[in-house]
NUPAZA-62220 format. One line per field, with one value per atom (N, C-alpha, C): residue in three letters; atom name; x, y, z. Coordinates in steps of 0.1 Angstrom, whole numbers, plus 5000, padded with zeros to 4 digits. Layout:
BEGIN
residuo = (ALA, ...)
atomo = (CA, ...)
x = (X, ...)
y = (Y, ...)
z = (Z, ...)
END
This chain:
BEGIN
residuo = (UNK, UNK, UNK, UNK, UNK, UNK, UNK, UNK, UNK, UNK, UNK, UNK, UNK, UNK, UNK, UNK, UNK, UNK, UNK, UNK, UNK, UNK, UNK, UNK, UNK, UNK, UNK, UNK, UNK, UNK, UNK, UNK, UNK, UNK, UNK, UNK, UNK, UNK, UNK, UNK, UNK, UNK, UNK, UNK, UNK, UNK, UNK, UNK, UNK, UNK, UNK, UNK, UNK, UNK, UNK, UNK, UNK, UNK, UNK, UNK, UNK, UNK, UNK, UNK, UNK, UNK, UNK, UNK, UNK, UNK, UNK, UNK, UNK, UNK, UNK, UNK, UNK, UNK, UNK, UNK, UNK, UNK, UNK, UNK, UNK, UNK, UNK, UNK, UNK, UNK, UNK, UNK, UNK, UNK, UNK, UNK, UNK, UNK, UNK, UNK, UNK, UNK, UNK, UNK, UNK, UNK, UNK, UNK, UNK, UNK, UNK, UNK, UNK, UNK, UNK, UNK, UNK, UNK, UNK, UNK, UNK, UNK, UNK, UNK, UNK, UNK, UNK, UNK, UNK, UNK, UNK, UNK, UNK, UNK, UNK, UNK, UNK, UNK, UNK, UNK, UNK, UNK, UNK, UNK, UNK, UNK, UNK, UNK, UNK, UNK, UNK, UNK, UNK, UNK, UNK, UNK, UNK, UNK, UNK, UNK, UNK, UNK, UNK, UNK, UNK, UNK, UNK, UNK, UNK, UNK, UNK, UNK, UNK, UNK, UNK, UNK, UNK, UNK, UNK, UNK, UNK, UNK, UNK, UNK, UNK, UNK, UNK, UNK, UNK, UNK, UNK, UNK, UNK, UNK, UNK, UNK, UNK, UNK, UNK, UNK, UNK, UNK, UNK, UNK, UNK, UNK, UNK, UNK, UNK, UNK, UNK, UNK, UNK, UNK, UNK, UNK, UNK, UNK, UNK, UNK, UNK, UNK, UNK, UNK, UNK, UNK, UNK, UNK, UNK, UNK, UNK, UNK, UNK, UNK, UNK, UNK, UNK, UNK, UNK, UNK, UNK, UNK, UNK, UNK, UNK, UNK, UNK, UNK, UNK, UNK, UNK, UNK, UNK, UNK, UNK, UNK, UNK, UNK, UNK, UNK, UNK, UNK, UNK, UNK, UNK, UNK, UNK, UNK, UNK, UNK, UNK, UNK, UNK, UNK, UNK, UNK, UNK, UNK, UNK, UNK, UNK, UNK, UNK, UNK, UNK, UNK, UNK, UNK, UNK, UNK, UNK, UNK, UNK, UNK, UNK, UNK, UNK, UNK, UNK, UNK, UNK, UNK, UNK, UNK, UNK, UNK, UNK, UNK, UNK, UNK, UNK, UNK, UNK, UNK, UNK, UNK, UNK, UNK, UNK, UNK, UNK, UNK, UNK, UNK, UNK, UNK, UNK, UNK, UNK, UNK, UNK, UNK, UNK, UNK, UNK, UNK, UNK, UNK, UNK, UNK, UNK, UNK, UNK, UNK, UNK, UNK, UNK, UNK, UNK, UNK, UNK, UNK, UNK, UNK, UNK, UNK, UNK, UNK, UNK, UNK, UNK, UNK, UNK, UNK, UNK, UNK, UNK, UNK, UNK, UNK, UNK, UNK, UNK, UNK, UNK, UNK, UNK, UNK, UNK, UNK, UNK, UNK, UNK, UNK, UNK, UNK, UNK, UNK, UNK, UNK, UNK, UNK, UNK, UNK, UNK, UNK, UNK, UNK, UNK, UNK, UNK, UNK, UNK, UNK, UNK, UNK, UNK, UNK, UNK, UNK, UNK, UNK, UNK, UNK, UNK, UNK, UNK, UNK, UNK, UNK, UNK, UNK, UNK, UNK, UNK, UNK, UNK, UNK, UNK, UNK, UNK, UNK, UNK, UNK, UNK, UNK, UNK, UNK, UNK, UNK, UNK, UNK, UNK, UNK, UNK, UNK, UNK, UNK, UNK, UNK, UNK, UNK, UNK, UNK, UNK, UNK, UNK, UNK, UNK, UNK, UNK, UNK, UNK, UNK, UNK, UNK, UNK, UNK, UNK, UNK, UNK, UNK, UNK, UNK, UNK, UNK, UNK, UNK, UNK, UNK, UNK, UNK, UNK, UNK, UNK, UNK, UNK, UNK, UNK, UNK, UNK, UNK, UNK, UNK, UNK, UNK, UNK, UNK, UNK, UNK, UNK, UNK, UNK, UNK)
atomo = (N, CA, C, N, CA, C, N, CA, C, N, CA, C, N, CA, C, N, CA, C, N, CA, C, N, CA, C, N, CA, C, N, CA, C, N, CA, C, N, CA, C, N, CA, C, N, CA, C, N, CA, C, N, CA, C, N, CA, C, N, CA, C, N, CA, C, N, CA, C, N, CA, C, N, CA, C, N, CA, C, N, CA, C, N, CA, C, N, CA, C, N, CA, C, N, CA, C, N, CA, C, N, CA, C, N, CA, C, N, CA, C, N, CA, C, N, CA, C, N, CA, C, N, CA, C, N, CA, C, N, CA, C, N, CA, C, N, CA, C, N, CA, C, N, CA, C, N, CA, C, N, CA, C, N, CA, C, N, CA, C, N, CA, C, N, CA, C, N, CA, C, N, CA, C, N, CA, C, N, CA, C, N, CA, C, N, CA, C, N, CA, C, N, CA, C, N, CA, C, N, CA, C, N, CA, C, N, CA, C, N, CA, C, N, CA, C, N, CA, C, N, CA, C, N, CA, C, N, CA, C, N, CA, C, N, CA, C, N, CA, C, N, CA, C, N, CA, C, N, CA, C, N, CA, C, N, CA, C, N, CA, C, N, CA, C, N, CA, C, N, CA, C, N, CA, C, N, CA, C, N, CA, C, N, CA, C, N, CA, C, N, CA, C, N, CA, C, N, CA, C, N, CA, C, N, CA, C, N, CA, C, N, CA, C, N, CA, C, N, CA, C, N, CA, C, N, CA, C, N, CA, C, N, CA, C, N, CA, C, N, CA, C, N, CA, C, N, CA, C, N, CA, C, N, CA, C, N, CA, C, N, CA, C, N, CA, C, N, CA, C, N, CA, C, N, CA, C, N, CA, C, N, CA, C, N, CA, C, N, CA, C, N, CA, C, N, CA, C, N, CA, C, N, CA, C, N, CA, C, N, CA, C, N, CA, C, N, CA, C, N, CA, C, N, CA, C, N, CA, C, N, CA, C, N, CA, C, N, CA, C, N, CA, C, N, CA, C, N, CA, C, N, CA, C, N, CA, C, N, CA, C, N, CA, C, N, CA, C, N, CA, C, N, CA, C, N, CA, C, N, CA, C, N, CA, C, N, CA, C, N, CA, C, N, CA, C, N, CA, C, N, CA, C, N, CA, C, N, CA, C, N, CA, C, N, CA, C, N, CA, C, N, CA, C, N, CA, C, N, CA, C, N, CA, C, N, CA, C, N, CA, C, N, CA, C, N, CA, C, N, CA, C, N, CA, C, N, CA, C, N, CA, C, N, CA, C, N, CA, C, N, CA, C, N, CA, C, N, CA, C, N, CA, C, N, CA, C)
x = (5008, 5000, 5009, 5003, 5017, 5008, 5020, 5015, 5022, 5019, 5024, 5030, 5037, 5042, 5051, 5060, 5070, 5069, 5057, 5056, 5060, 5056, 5054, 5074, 5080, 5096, 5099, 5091, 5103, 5097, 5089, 5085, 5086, 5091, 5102, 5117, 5120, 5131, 5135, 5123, 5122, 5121, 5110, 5107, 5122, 5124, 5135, 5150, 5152, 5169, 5176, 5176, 5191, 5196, 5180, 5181, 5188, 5182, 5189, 5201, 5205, 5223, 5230, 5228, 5231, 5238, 5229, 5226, 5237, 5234, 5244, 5255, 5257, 5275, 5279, 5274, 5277, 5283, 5271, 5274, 5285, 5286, 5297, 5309, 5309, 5320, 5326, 5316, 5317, 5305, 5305, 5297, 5291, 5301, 5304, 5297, 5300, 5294, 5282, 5277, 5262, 5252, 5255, 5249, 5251, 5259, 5259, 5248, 5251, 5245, 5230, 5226, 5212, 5208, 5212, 5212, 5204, 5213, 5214, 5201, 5200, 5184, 5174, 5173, 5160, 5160, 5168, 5167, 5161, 5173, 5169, 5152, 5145, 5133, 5121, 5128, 5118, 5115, 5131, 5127, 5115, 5119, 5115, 5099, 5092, 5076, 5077, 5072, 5077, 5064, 5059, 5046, 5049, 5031, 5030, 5031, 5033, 5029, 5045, 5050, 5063, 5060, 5065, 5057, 5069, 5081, 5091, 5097, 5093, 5101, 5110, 5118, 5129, 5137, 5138, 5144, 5148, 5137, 5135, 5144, 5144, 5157, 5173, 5168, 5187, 5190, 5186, 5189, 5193, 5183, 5190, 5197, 5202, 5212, 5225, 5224, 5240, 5243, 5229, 5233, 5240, 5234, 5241, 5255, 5259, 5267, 5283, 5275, 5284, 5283, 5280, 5279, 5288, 5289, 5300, 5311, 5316, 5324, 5331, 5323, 5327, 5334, 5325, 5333, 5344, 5346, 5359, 5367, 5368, 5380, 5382, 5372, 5377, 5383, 5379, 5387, 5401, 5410, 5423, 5424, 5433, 5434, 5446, 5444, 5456, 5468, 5471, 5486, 5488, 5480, 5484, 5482, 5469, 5471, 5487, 5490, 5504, 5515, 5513, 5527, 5525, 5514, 5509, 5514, 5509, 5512, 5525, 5535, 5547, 5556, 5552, 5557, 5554, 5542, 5534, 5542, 5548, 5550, 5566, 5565, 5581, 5585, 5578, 5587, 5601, 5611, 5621, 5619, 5627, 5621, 5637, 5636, 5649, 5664, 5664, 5671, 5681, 5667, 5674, 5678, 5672, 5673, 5688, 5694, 5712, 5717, 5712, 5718, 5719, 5710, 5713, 5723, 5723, 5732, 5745, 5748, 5762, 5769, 5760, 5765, 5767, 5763, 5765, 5779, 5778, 5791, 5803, 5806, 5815, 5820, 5805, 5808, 5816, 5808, 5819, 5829, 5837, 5851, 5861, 5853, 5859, 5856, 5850, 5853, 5864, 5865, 5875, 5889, 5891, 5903, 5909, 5898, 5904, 5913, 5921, 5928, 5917, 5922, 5913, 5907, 5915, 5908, 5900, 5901, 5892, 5880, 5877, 5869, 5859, 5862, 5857, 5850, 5860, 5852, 5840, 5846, 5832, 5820, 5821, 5814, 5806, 5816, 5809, 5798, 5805, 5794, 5783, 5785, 5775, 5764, 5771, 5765, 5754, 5767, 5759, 5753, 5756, 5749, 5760, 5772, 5779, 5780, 5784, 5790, 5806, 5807, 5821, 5828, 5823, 5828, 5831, 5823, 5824, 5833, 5832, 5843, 5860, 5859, 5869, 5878, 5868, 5868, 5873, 5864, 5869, 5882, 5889, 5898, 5914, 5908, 5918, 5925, 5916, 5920, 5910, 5914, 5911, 5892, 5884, 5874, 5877, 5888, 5890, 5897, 5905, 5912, 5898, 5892, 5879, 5871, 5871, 5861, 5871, 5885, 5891, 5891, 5891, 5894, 5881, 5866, 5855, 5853, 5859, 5853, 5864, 5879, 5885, 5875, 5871, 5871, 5857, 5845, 5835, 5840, 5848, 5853, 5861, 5866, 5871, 5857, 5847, 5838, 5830, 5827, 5818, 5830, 5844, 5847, 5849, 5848, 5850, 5829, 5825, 5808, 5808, 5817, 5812, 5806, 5809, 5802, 5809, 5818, 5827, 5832)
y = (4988, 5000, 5012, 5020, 5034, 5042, 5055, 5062, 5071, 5086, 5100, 5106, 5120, 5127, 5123, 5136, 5134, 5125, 5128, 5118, 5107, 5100, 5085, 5081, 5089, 5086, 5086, 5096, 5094, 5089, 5079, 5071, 5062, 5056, 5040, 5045, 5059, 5058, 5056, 5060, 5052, 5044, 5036, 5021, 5012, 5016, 5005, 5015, 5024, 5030, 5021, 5008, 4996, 4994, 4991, 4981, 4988, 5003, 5013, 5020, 5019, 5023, 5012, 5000, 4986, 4988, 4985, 4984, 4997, 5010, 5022, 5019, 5015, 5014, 5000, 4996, 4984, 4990, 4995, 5003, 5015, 5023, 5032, 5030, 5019, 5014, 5018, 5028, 5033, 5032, 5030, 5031, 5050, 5054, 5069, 5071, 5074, 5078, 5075, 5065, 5057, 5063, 5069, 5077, 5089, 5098, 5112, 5112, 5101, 5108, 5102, 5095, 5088, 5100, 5103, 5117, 5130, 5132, 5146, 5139, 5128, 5128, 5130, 5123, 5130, 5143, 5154, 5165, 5173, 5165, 5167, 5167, 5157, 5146, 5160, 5159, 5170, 5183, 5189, 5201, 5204, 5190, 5192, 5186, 5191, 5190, 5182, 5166, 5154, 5157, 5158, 5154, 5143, 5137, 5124, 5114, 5098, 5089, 5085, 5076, 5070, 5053, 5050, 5035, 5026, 5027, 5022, 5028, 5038, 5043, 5043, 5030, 5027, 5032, 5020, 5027, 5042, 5051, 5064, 5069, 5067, 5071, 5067, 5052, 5047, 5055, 5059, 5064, 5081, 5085, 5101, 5104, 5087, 5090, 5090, 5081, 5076, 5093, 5097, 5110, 5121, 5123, 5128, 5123, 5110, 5110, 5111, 5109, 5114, 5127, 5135, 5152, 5149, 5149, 5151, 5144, 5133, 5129, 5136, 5144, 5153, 5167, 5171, 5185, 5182, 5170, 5166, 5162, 5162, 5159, 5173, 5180, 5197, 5203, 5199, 5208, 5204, 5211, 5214, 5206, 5194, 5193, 5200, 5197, 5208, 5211, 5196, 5193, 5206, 5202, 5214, 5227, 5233, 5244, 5253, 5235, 5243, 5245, 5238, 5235, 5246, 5253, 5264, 5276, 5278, 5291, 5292, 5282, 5283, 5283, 5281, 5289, 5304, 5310, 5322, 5332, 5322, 5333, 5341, 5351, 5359, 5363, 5359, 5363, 5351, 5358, 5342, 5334, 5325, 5317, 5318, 5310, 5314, 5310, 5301, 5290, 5300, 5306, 5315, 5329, 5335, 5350, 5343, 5332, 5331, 5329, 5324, 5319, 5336, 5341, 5358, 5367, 5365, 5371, 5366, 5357, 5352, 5354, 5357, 5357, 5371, 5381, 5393, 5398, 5392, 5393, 5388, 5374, 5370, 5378, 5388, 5396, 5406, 5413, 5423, 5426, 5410, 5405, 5404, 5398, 5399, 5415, 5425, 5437, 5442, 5440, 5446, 5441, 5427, 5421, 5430, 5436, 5440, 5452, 5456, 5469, 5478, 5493, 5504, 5508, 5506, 5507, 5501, 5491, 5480, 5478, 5479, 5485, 5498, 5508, 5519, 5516, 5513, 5507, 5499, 5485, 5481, 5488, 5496, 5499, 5511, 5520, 5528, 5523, 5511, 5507, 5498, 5493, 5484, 5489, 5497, 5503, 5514, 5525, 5537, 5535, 5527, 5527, 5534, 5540, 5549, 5539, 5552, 5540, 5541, 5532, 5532, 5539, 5554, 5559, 5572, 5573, 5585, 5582, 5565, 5560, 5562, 5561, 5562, 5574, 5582, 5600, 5605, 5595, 5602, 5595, 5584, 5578, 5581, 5588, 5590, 5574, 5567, 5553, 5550, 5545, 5539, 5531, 5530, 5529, 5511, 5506, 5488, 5491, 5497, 5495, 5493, 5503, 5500, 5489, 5485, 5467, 5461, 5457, 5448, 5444, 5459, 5461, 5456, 5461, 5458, 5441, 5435, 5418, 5415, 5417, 5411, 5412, 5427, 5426, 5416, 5414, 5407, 5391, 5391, 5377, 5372, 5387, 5378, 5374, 5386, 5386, 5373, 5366, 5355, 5341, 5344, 5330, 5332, 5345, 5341, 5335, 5341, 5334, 5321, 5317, 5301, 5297, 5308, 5307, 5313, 5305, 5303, 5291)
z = (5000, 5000, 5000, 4992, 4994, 4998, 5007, 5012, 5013, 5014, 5006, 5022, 5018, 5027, 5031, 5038, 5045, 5057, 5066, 5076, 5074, 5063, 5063, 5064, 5054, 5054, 5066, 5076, 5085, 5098, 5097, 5108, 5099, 5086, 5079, 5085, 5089, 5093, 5108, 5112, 5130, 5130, 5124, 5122, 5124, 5105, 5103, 5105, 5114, 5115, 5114, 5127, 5126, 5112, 5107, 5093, 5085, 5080, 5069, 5074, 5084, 5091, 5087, 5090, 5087, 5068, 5066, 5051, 5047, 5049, 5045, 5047, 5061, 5065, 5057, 5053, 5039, 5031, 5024, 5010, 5011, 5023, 5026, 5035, 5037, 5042, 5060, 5067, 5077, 5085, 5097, 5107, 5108, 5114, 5113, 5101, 5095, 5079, 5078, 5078, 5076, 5088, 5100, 5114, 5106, 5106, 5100, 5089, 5077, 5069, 5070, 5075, 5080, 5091, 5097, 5110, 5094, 5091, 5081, 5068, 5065, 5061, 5063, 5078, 5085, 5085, 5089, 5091, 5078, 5061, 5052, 5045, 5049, 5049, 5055, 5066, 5077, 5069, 5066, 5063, 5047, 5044, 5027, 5027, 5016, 5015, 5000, 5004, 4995, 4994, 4981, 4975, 4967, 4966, 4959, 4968, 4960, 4965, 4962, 4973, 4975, 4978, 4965, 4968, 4975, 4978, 4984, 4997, 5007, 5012, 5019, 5025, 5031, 5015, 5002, 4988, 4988, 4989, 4988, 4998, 5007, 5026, 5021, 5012, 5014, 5001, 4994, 4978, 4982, 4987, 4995, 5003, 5011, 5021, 5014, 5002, 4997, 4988, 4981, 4973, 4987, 4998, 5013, 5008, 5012, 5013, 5000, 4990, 4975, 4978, 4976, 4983, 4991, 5005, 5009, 5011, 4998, 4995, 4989, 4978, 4970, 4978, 4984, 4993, 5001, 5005, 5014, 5005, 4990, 4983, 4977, 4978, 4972, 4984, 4994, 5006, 5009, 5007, 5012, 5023, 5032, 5039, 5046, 5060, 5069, 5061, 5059, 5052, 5045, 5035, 5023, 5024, 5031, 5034, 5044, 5058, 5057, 5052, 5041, 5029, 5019, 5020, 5008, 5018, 5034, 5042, 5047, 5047, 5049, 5033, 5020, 5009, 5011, 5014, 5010, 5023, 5036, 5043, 5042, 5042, 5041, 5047, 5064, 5076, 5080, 5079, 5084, 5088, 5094, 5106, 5110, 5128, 5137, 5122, 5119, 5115, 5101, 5095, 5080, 5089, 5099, 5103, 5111, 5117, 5124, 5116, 5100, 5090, 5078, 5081, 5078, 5084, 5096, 5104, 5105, 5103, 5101, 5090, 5078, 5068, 5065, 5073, 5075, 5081, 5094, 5103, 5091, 5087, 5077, 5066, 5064, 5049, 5059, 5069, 5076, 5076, 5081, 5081, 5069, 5060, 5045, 5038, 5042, 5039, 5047, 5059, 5069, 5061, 5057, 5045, 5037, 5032, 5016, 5020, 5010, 5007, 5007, 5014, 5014, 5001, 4986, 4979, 4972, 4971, 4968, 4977, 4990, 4995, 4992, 4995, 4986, 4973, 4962, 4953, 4953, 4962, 4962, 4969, 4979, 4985, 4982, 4969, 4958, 4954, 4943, 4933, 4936, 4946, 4953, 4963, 4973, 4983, 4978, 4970, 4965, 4959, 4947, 4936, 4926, 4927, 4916, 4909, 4895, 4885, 4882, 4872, 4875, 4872, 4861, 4853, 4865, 4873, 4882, 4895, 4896, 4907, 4906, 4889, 4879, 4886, 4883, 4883, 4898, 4904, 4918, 4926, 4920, 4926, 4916, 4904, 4894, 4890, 4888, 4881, 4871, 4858, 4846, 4852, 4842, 4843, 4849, 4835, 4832, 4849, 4856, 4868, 4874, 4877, 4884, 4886, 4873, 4867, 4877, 4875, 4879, 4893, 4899, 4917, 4923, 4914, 4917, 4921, 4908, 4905, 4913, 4919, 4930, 4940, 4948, 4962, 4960, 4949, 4951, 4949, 4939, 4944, 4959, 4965, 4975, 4990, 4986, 4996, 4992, 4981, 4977, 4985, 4984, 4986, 5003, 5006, 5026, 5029, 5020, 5025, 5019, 5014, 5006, 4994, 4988, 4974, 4967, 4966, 4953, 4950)
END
C-alpha cells in the first residue's frame, strides 16, 4: 500500500533505523558515515515537503542518504586538507624563521670581516658601486684610476667577499 508525505519517510526511518544504518555502512564502508549521513536525512526529509505517492520508502531514505553521502564525499576531496594548506602558508610566508634570520646574520658578520680584509681601495670601490649605487665611470673620476682598473678592483674585492661566504 503506498503512502504520501513526509511523515510517512520518516517514521520507515524510525521504524526501520538499525536496518537502513546497517545496510548504508555496507554500502559506505563506515559506521560513522552511515549515522551522520542517515542523521542529516532525517533533518533533510523533515525540512522538505515530499509530494505524491512514495511507493518504496525505506528505497527512497537509502537512495537520499547515499546522494548525502556522495555530496559530501565530494566536498571533502575539494577541501584542502591541513597538510596542504600548511605547505601552501609556509611557501606564502616571508617572515624568516629562527634558522634563515642566524643563518642571515652570520653571513652578514662574515661579509663584515671579509670587507674589513680587503685593501682600502678596493673597499671603497666596492662599497661605491655596490652600496651607493655609483657607476664606475664616476668611481673612475673620483679615485683617478682607469674605468678597466675600476672593473678589475671591483670583481677582486666581490670575488674575495663570495669566497669568505662560501660561494665560490
Amino acid at each position: 500500500m503506498a503512502e504520501t508525505g513526509w511523515a510517512t519517510l520518516l517514521s520507515a526511518i524510525a521504524a526501520r533505523y538499525d536496518e537502513i544504518k546497517a545496510k548504508l555502512a555496507r554500502s559506505l564502508g563506515s559506521r560513522d558515515l552511515a549515522d551522520e549521513v542517515l542523521h542529516e536525512t532525517y533533518l533533510r526529509l523533515h525540512r522538505s515537503d515530499v509530494v505524491g505517492v512514495i511507493q518504496k520508502p525505506e528505497s527512497y531514505i537509502f537512495r537520499t542518504a547515499l546522494n548525502i553521502a556522495t555530496d559530501k564525499q565530494r566536498e571533502a576531496s575539494r577541501r584542502a586538507s591541513l597538510a596542504e594548506i600548511l605547505t601552501v602558508t609556509r611557501l606564502a610566508d616571508d617572515t624568516p624563521d629562527l634558522s634563515r634570520e642566524m643563518e642571515a646574520r652570520l653571513q652578514v658578520e662574515v661579509l663584515k670581516l671579509a670587507l674589513a680584509e680587503l685593501p682600502p681601495r678596493r673597499r671603497a670601490i666596492l662599497i661605491a658601486a655596490r652600496v651607493e649605487g655609483i657607476s664606475h665611470d664616476d668611481i673612475a673620476r673620483r679615485l683617478g684610476l682607469s674605468r678597466t682598473m675600476v672593473q678589475k678592483e671591483l670583481r677582486r674585492a666581490i670575488d674575495h667577499c663570495l669566497d669568505r661566504l662560501g660561494e665560490k
